[in-house]
Backbone as CSV, one residue per row, in Angstrom:
resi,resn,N_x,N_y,N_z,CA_x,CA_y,CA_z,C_x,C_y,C_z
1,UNK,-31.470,52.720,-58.674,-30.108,52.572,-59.163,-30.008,51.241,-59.888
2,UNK,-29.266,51.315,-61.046,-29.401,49.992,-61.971,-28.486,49.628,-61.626
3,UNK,-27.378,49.929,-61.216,-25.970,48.920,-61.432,-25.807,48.714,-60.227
4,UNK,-25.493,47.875,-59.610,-25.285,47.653,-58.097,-24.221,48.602,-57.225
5,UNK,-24.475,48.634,-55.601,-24.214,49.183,-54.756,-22.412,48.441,-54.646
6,UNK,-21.383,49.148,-54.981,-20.389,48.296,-54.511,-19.986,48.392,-53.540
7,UNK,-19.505,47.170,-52.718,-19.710,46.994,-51.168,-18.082,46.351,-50.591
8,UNK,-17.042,47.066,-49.969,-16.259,46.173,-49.053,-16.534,46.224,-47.729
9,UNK,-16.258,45.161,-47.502,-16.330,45.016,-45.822,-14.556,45.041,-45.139
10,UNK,-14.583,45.525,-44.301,-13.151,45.524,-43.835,-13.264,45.635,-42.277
11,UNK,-12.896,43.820,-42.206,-13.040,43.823,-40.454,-12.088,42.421,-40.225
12,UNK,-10.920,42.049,-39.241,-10.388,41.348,-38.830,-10.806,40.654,-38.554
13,UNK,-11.936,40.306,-38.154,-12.659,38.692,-37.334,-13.070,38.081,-38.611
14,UNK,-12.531,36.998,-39.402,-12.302,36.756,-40.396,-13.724,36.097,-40.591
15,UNK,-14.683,35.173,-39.413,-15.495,34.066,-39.654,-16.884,35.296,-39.546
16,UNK,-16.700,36.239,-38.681,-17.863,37.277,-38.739,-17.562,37.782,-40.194
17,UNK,-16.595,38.597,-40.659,-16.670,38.431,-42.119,-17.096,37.983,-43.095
18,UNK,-16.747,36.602,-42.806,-17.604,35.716,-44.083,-18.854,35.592,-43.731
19,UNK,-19.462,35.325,-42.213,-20.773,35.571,-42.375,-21.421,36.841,-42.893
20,UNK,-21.080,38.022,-42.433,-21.754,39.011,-43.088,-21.523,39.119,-44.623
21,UNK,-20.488,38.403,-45.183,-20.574,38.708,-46.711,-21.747,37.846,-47.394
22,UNK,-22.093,36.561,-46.392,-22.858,36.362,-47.460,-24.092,36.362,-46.802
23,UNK,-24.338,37.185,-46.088,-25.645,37.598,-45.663,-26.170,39.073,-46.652
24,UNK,-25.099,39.736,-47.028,-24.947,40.528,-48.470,-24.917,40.265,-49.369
25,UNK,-24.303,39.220,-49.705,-24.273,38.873,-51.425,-25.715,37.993,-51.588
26,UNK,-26.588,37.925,-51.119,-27.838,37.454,-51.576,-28.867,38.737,-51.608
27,UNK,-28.408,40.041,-51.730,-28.942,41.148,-52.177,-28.432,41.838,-53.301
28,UNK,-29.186,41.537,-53.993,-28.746,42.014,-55.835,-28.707,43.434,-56.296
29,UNK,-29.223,44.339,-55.024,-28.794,45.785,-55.046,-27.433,45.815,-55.011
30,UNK,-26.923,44.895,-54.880,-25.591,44.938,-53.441,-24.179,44.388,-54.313
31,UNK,-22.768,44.704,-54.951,-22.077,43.550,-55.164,-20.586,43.755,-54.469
32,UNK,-20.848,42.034,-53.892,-19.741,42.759,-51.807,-18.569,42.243,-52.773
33,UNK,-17.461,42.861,-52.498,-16.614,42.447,-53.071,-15.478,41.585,-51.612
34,UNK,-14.430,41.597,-52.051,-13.773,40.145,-50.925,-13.734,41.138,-50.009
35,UNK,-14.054,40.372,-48.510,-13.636,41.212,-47.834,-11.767,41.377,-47.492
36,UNK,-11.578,42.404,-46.635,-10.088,42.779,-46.072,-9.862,42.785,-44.479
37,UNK,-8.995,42.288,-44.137,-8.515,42.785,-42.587,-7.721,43.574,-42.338
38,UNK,-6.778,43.510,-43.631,-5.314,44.399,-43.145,-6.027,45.826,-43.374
39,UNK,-5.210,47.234,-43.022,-5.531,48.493,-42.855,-4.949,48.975,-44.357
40,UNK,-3.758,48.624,-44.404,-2.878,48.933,-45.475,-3.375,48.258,-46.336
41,UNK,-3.928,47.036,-46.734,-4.746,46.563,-47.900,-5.931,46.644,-48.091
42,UNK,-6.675,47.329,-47.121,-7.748,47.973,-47.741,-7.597,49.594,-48.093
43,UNK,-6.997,50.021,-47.507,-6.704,51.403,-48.317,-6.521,51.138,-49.527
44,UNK,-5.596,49.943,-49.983,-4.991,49.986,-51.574,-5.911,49.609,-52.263
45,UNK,-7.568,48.429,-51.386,-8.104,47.987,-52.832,-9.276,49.028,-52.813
46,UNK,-9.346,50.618,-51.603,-10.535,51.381,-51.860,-9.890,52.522,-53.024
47,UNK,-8.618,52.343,-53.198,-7.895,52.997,-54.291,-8.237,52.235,-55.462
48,UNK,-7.791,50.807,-55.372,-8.080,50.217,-56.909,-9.426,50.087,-56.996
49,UNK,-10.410,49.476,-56.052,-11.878,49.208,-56.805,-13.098,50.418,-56.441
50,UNK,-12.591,51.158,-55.929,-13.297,52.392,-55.924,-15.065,52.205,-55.158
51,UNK,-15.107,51.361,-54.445,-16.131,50.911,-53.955,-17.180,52.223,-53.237
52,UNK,-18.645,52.162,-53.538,-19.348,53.336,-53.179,-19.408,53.119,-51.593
53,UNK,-19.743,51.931,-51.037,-19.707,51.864,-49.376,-18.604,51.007,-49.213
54,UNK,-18.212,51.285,-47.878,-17.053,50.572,-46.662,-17.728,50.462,-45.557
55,UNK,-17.375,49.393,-45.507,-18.809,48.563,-43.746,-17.077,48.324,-43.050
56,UNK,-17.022,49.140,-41.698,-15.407,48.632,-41.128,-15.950,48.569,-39.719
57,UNK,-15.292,47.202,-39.559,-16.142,47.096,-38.020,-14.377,47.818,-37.139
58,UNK,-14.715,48.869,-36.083,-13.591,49.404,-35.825,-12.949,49.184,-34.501
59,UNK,-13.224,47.833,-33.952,-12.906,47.125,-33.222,-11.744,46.380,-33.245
60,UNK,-10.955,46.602,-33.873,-9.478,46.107,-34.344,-8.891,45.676,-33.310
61,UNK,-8.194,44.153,-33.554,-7.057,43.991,-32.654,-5.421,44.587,-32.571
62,UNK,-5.451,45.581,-33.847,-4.081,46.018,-33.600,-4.846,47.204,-33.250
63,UNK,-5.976,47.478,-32.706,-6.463,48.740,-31.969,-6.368,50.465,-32.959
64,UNK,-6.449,49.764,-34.425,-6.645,51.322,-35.460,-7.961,51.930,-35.978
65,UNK,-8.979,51.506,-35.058,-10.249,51.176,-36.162,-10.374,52.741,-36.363
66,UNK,-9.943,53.672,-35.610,-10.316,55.136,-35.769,-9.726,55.674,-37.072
67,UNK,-8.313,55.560,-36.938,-7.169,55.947,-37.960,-7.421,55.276,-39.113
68,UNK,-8.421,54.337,-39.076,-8.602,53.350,-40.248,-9.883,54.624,-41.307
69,UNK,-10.882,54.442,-40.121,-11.782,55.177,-40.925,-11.622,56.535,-41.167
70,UNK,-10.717,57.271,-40.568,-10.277,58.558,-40.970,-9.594,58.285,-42.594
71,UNK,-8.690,57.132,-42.688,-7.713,56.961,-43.464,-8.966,56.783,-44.791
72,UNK,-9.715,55.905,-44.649,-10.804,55.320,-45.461,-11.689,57.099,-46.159
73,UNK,-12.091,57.599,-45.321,-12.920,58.568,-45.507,-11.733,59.698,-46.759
74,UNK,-10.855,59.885,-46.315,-9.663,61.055,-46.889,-9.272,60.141,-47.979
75,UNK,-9.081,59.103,-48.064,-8.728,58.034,-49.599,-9.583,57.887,-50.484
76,UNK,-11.323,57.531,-50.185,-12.090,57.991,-51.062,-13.422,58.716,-50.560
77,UNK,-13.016,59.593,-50.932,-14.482,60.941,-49.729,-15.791,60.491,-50.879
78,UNK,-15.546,59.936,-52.075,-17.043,59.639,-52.556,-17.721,58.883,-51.853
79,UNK,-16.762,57.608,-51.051,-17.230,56.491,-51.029,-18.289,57.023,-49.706
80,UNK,-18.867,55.810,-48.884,-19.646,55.780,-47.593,-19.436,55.087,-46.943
81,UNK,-18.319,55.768,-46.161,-17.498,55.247,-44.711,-18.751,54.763,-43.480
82,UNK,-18.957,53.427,-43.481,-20.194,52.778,-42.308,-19.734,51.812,-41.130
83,UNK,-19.463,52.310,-40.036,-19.180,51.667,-39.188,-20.399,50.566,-38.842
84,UNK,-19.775,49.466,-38.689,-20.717,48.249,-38.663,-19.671,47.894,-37.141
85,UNK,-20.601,47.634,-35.879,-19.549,47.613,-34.556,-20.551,46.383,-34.440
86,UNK,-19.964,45.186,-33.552,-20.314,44.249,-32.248,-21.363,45.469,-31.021
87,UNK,-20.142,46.449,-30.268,-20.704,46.744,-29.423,-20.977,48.356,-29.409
88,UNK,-21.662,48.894,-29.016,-22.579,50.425,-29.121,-21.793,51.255,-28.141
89,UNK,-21.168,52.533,-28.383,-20.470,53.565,-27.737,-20.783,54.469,-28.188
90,UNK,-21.065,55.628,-27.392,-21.777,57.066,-27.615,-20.106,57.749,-27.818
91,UNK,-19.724,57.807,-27.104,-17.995,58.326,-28.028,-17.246,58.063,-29.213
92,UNK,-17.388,56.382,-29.174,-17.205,56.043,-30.818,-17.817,56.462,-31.726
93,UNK,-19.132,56.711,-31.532,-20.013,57.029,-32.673,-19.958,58.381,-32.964
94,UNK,-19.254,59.221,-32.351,-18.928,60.473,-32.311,-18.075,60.561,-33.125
95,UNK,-17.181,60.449,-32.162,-15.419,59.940,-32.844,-15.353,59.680,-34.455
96,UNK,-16.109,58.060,-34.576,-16.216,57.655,-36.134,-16.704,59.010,-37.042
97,UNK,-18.066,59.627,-36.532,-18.583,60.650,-37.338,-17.725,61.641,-37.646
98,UNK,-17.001,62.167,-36.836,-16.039,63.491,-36.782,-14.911,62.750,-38.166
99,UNK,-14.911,61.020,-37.936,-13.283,60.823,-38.380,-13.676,60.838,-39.962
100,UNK,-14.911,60.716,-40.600,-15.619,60.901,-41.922,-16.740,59.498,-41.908
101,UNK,-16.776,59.041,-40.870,-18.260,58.129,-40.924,-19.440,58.771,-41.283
102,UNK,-20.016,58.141,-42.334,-21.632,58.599,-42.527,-22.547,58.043,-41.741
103,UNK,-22.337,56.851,-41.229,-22.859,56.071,-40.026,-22.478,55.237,-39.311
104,UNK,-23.128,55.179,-38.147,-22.449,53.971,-37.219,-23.794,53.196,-36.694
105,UNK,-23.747,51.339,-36.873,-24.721,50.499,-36.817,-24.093,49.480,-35.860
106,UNK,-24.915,48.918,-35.079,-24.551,47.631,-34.738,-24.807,45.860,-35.636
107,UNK,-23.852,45.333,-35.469,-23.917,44.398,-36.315,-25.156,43.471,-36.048
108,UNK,-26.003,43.707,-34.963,-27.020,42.465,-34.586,-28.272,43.263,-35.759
109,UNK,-27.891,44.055,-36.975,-29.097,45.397,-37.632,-29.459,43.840,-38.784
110,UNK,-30.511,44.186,-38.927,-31.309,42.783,-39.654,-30.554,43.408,-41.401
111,UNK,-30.637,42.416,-42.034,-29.831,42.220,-43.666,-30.819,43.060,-44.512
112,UNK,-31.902,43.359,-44.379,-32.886,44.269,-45.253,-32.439,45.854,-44.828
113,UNK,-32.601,45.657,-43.198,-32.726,47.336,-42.735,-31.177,48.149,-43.016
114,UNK,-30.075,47.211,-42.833,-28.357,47.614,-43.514,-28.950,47.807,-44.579
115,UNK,-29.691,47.249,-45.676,-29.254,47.649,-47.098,-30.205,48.624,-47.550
116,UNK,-31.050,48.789,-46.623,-32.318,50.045,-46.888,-31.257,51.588,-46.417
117,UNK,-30.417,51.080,-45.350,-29.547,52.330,-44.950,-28.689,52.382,-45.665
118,UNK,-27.743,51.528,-46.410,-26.865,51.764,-47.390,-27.316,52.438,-48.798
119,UNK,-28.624,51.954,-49.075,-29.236,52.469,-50.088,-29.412,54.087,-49.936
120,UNK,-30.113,54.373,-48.989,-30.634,55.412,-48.576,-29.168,56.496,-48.662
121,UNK,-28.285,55.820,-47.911,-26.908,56.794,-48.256,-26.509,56.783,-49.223
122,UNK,-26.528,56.038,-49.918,-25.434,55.936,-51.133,-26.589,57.171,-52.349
123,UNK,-28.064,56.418,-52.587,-28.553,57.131,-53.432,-29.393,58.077,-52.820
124,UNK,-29.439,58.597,-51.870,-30.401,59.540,-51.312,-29.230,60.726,-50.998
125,UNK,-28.191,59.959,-50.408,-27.238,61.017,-50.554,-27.073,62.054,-49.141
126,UNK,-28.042,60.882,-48.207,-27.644,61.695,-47.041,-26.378,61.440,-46.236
């Protein structure tokens, strides 16, 4: 793929945020755009910037991360709804899948092997 992978992240813990953005933006497959916390403003910028992946960690403190990625998946079904979690649940990962997740990762996943799986989804198309 020549033109880069476009990438939001949408997760409330604002300082894990910025670390993972720029543990992404030094991959040139990759171009992360700002991340979001609010629910309602990332719906609006997966409407305006049309981004191919969404990394949403669904651990929310106003407790929506489900309704988020349902909301995410039905707003843009091109895109690739990726749960990026802190902690590992065999129900969540269910849950997320059923809600239109293409995957669910834990955040401790090394910066090559995320973008070999983002790749792999986005242009492999699984």
């Amino acid at each position: 793929m020549s033109v880069p992978i476009k990438l939001l992240l949408v997760d409330d813990h604002a300082e894990v945020a910025r670390a993972l953005v720029a543990r992404l933006q030094t991959n040139p497959s990759l171009a992360v755009l700002p991340p979001e916390a609010n629910l309602e403003c990332a719906l609006r910028q997966v409407a305006t910037l049309r981004p191919d992946v969404v990394l949403v960690e669904t651990k929310r403190a106003d407790g929506r991360g489900l309704e988020l990625v349902s909301e995410l998946a039905r707003a843009q079904p091109a895109a690739c709804v990726i749960v990026l979690t802190s902690y590992a649940s065999e129900w969540e990962a269910w849950a997320m899948r059923q809600a239109g997740a293409a995957d669910y990762v834990l955040k401790e996943i090394g910066t090559d092997v995320l973008v070999e799986r983002i790749k792999r989804l986005v242009i492999g198309g699984e």
